[in-house]
Backbone as a ProteinNet text record, in pm:
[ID]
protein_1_A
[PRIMARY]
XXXXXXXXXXXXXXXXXXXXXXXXXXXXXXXXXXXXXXXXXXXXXXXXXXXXXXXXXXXXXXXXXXXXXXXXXXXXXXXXXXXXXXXXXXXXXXXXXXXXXXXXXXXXXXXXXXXXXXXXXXXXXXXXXXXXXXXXXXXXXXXXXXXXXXXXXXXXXXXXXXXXXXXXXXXXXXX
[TERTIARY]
-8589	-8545.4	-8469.8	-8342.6	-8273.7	-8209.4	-8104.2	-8065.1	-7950.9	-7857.3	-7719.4	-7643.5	-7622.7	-7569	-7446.8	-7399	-7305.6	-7227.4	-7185	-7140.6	-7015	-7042.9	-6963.8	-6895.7	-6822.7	-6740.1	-6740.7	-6850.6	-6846.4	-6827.9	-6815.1	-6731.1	-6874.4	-7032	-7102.1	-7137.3	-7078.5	-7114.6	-7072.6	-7180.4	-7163.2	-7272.1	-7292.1	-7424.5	-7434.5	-7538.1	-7604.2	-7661	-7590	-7667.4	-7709.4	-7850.7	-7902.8	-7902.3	-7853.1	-7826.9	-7967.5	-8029.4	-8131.1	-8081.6	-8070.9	-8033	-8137.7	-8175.2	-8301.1	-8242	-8401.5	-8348.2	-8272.5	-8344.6	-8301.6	-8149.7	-8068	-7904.5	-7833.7	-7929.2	-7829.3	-7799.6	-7916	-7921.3	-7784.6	-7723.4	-7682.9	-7528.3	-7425.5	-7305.9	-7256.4	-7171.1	-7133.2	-7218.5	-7349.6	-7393.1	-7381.6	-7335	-7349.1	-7235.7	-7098.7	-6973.5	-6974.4	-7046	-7044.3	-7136.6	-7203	-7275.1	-7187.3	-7111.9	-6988.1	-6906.2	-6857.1	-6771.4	-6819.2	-6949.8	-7012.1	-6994.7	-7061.4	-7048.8	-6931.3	-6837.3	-6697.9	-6648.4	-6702.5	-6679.7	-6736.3	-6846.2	-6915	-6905	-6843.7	-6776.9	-6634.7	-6583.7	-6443.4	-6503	-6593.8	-6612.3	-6654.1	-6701.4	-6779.2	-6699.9	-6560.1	-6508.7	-6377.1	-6337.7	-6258.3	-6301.6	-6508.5	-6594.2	-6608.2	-6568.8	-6553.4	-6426.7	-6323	-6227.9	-6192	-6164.2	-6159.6	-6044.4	-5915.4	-5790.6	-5826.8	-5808.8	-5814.5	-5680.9	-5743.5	-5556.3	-5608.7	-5526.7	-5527.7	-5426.4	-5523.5	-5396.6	-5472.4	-5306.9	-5323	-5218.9	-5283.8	-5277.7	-5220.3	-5117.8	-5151.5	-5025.9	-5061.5	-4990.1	-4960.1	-4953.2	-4996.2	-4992.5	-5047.5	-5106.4	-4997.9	-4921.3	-4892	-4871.4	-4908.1	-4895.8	-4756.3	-4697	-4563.6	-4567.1	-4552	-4589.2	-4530.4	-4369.1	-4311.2	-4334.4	-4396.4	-4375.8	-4251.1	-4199.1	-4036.9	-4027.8	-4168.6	-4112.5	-4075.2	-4019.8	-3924.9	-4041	-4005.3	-4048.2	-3944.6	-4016.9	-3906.5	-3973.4	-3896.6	-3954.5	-4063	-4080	-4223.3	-4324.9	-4331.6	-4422.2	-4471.1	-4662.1	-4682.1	-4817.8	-4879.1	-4913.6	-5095	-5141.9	-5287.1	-5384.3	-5427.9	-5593.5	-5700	-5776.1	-5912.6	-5927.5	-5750.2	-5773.5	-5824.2	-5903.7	-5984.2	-5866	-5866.1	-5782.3	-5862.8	-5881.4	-5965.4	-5813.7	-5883	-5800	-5921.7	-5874.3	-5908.4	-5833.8	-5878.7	-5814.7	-5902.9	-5830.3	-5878.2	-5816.8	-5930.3	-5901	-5840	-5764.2	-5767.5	-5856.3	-5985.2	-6060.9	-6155.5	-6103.4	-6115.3	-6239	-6272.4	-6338.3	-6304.1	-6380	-6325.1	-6335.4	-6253	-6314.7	-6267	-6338.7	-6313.5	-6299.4	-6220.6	-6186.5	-6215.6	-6257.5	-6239	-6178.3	-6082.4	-6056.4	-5950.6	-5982.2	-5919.1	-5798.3	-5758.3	-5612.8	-5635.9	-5553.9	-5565.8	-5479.6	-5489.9	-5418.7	-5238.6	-5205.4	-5073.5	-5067.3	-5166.7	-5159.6	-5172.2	-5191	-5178.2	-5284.7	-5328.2	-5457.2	-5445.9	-5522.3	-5512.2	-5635.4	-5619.8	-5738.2	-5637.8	-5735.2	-5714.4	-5823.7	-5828.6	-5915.5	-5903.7	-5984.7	-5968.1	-6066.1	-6015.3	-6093.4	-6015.5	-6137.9	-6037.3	-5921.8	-5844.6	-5710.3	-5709.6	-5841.6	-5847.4	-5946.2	-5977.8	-6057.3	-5908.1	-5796.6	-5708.9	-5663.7	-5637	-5611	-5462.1	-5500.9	-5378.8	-5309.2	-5405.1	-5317.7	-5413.5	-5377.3	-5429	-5391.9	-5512.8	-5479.3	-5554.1	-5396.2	-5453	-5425	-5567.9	-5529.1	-5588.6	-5536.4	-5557.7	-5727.3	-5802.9	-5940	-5950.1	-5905.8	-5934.2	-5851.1	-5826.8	-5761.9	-5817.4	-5943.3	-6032.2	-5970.6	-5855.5	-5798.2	-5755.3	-5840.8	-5826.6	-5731.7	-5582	-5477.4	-5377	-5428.6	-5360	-5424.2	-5451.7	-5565.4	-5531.7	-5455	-5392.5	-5326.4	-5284.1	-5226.9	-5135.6	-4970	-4891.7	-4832.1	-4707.2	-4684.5	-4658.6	-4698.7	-4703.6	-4795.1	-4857.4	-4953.4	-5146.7	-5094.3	-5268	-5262.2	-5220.4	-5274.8	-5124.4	-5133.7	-4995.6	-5055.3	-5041.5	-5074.7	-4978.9	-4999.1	-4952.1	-4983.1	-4913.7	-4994.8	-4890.8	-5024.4	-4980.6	-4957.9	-4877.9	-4813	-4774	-4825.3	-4757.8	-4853.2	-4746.2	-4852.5	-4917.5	-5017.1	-5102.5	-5073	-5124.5	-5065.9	-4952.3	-4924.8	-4783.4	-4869.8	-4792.8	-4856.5	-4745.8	-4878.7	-4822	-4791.3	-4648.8	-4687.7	-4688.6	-4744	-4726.1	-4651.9	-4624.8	-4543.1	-4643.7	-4602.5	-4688.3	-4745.1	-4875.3	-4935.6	-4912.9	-4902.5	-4875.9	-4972.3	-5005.6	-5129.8	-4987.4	-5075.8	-4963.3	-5045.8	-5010.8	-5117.5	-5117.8	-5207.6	-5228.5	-5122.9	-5029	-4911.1	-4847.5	-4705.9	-4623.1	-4599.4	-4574.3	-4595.1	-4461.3	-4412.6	-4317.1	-4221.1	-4205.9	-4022.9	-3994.5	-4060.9	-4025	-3946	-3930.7	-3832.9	-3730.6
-2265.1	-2163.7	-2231.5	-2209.3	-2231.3	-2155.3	-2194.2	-2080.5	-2162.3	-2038.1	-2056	-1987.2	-2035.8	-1968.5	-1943.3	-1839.1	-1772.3	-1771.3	-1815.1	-1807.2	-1684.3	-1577.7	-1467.4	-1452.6	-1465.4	-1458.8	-1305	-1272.9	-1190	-1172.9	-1081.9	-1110.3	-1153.6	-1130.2	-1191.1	-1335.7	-1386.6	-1498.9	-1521.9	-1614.4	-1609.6	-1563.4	-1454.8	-1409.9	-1524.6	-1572.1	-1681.2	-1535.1	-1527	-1479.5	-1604.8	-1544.3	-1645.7	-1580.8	-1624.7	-1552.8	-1652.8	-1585.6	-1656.8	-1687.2	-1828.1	-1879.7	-1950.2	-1896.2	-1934.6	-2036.1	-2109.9	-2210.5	-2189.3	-2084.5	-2011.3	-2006.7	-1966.6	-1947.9	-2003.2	-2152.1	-2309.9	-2346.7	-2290.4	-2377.3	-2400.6	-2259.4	-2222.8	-2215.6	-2320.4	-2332	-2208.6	-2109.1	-2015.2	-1891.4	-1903.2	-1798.2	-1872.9	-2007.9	-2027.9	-2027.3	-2017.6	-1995.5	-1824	-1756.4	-1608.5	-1610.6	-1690.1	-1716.2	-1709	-1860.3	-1900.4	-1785.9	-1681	-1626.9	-1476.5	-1470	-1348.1	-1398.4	-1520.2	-1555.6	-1560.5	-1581.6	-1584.8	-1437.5	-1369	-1233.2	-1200.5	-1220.5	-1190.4	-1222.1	-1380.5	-1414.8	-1365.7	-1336.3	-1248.9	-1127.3	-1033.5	-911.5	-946.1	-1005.9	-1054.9	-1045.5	-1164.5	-1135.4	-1018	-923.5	-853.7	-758.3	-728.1	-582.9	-637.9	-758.3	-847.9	-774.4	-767.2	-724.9	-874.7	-965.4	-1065.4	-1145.8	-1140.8	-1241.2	-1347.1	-1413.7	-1549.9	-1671.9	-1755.4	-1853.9	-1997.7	-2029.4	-2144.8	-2227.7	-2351.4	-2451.6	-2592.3	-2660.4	-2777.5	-2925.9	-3002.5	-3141.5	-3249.9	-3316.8	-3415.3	-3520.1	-3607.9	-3747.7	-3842.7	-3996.5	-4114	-4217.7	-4288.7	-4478.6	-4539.3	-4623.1	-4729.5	-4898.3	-4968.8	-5072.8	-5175.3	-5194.6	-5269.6	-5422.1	-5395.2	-5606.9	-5700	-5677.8	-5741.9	-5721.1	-5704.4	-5626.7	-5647.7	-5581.4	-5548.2	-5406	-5382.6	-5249.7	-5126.3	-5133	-5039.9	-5045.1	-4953	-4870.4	-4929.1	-4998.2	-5050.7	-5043.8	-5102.7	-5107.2	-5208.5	-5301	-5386.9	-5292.4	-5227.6	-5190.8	-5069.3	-5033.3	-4968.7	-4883.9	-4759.6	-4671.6	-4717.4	-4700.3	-4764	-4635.3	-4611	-4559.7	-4568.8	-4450.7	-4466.9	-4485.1	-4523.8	-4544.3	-4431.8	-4490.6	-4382.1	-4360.2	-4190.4	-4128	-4046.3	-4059.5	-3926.2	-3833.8	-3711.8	-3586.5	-3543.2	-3554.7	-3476.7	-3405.4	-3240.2	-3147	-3043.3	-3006.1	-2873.4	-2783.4	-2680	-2554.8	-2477.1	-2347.7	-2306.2	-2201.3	-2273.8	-2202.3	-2313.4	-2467.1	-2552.6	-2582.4	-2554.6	-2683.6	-2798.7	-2889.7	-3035.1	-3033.4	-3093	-3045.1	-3187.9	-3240.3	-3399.5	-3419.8	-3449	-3436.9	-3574.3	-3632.5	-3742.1	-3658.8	-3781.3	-3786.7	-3929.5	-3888	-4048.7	-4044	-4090.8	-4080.4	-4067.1	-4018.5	-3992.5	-4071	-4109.3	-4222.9	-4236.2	-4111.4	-4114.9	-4138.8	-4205.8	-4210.6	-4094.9	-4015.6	-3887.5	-3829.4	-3805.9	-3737.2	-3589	-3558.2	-3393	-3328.7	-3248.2	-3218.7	-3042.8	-2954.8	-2817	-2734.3	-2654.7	-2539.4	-2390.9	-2300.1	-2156.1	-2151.7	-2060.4	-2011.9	-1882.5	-1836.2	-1735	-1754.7	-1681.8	-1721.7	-1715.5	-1702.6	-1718.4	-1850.5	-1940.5	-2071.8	-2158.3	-2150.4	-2193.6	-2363.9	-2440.2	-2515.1	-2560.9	-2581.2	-2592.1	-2757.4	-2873.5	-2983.6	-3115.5	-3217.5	-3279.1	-3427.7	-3540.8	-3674.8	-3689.4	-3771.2	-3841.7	-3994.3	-4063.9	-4201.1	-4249.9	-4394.2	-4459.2	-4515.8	-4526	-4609.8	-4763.2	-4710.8	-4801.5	-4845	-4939.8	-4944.9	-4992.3	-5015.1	-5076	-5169.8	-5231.6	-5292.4	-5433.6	-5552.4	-5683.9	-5766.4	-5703.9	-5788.1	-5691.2	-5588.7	-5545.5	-5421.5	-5530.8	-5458	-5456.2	-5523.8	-5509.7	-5376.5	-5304	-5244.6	-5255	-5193.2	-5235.3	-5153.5	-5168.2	-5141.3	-4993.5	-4944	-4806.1	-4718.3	-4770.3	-4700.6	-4677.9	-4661	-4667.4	-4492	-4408.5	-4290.5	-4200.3	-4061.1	-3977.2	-3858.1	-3813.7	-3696.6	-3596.2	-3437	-3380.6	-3247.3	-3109.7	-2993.5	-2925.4	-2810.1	-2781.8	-2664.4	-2573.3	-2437.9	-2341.9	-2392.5	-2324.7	-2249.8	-2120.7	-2023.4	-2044.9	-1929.1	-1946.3	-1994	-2100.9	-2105.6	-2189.3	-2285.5	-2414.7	-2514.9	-2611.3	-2742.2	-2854	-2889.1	-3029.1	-3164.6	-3202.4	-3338.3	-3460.8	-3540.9	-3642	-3820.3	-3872.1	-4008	-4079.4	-4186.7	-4255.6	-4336.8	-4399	-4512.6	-4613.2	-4741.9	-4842.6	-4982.4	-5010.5	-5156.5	-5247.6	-5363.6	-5505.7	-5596	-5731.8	-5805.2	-5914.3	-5984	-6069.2	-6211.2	-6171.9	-6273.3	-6240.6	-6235.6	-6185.3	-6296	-6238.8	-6314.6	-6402.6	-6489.5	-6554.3	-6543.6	-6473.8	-6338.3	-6271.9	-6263.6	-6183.4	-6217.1	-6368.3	-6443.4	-6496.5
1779	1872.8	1985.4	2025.9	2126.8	2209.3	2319.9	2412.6	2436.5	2406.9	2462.2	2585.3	2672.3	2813.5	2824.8	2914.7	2894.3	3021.9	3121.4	3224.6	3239.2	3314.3	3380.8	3528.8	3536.2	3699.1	3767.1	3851.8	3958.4	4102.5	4131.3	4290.6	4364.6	4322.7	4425.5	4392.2	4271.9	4199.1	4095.7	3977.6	3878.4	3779.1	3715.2	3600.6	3473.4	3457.1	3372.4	3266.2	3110.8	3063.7	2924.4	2868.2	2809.9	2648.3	2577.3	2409.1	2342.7	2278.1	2171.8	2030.3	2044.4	1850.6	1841.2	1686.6	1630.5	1535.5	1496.5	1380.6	1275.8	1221.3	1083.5	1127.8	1213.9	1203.8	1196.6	1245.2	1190.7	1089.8	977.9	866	767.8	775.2	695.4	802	720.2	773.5	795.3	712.3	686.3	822.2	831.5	977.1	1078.2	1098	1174.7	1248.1	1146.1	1208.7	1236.9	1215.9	1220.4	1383.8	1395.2	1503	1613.9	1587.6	1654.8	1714.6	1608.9	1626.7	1702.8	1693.5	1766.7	1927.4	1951.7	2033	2145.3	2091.2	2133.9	2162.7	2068.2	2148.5	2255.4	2228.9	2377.9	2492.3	2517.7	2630.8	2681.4	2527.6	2598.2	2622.7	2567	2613.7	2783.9	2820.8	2985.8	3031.9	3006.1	3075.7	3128.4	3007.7	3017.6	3079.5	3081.4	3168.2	3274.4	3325.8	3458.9	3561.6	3443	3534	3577	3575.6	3661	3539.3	3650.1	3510.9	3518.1	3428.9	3358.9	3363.6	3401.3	3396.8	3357.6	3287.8	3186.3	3261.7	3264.5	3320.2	3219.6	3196.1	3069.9	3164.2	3161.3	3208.9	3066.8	3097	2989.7	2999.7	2962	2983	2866.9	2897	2751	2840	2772.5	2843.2	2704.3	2782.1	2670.1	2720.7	2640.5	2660.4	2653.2	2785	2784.3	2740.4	2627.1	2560.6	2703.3	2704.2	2751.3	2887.6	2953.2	3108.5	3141.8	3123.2	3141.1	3202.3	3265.2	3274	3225.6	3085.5	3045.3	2924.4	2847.3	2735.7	2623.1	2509.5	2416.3	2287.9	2211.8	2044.2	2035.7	2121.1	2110.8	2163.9	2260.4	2307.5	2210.3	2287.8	2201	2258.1	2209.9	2239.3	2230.4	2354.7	2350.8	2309.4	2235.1	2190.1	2250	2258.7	2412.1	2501.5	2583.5	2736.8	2752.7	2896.5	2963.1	3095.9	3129.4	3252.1	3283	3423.5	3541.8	3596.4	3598.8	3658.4	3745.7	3894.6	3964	4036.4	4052	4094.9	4213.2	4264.8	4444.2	4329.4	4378.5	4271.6	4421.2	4380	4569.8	4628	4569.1	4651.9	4747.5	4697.8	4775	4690.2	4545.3	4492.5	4454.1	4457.1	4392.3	4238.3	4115.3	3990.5	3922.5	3848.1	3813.3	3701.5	3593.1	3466.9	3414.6	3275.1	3182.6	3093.4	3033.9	2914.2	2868.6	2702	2636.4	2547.3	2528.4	2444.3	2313.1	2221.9	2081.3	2051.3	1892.8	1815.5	1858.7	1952.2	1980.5	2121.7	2184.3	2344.4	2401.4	2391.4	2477.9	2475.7	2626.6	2660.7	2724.4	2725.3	2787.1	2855.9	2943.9	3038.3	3021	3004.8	2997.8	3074	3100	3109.7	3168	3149.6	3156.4	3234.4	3339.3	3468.7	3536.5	3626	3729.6	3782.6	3787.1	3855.9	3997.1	4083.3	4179.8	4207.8	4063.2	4128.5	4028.3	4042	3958.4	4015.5	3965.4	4003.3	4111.3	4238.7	4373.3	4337.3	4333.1	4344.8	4232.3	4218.9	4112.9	4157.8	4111.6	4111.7	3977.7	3869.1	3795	3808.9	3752.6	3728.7	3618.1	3559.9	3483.9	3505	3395.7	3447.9	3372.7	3246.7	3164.1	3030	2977.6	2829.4	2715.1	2758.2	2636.4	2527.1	2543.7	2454.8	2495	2482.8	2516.6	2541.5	2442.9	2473.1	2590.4	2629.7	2705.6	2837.2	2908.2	3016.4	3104.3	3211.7	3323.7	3374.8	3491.3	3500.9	3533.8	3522.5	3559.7	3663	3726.3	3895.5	3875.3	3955.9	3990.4	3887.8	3810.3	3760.7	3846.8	3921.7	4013	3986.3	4059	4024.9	4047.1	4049.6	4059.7	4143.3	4238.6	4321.1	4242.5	4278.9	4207.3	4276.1	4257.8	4281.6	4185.5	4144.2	4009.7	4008.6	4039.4	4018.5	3910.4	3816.4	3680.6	3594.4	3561.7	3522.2	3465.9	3401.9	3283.6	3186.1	3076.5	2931.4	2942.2	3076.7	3068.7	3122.2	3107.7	3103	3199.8	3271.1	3353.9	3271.2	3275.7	3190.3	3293.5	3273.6	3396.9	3333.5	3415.8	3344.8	3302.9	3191.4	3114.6	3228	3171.7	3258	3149.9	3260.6	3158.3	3217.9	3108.8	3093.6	3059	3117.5	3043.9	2985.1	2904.1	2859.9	2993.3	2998.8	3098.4	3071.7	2989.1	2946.6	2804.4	2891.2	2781.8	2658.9	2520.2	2398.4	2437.5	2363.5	2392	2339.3	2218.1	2170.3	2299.3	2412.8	2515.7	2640.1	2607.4	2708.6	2654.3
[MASK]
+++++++++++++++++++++++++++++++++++++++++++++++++++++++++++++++++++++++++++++++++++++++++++++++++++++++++++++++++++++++++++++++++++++++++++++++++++++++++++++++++++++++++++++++

């Protein structure tokens, strides 16, 4: 027996409702995507008897690694996997809201989410944390973080400039 919560946006707050899934509904793949999919109604039904619009805002970037630190973006260089990037954002209702996320096999990470359009996101700092990748860990110049404020409707997307790691010494085809 478990409990799944439901978060609703009202003007005196927010309503916590609590749905009961039992064991028995796991077992079986097939109810459990029917589960899934009940579920999903029910949060859109909340929020459409909410009355309360919805706005989607999507973040996203890539980390790559400049072999040559040259600066520039070239055919040696190449696209790092699992860096770690923080997004933090002021919603404008003046919350703080703090994002992780890691790059996919193509460098590119993404921070999304759906909320009231009155806790929507006003301005944003992303930065680089990490590159998890030994030959190329350093950061390179102007990659510390990017201030930002983010204006764009529902359903568009901020892209921001690559961050770039260097290796702690360029190979020697590079001079």
């Amino acid at each position: 027996m478990g409990w799944v919560s439901v978060l609703s946006p009202k003007k005196e707050g927010l309503l916590l409702a609590q749905l009961n899934v039992s064991d028995k509904d796991k077992t079986h793949p097939m109810e459990s995507k029917n589960n899934n999919l009940v579920l999903g109604f029910v949060v859109l039904a909340v929020f459409l008897i909410s009355g309360v619009k919805s706005w989607t805002g999507e973040i996203h970037g890539r980390v790559v690694c400049d072999v040559c630190a040259d600066s520039s973006i070239g055919p040696e260089d190449h696209v790092l996997e699992g860096a770690e990037v923080a997004v933090l954002c002021i919603t404008k209702s003046g919350e703080v809201v703090n994002y992780q996320a890691f790059t996919n096999s193509k460098g590119i990470y993404t921070v999304a989410e759906t909320m009231p359009e009155s806790e929507r996101w006003d301005a944003c700092l992303a930065r680089p944390i990490s590159s998890f990748h030994d030959h190329c860990n350093h950061l390179g110049d102007g990659s510390t973080g990017i201030k930002f404020t983010y204006n764009h409707p529902s359903g568009h997307f901020h892209a921001i400039r690559p961050f770039v790691y260097r290796p702690s010494t360029a190979p020697t085809y590079c001079i």
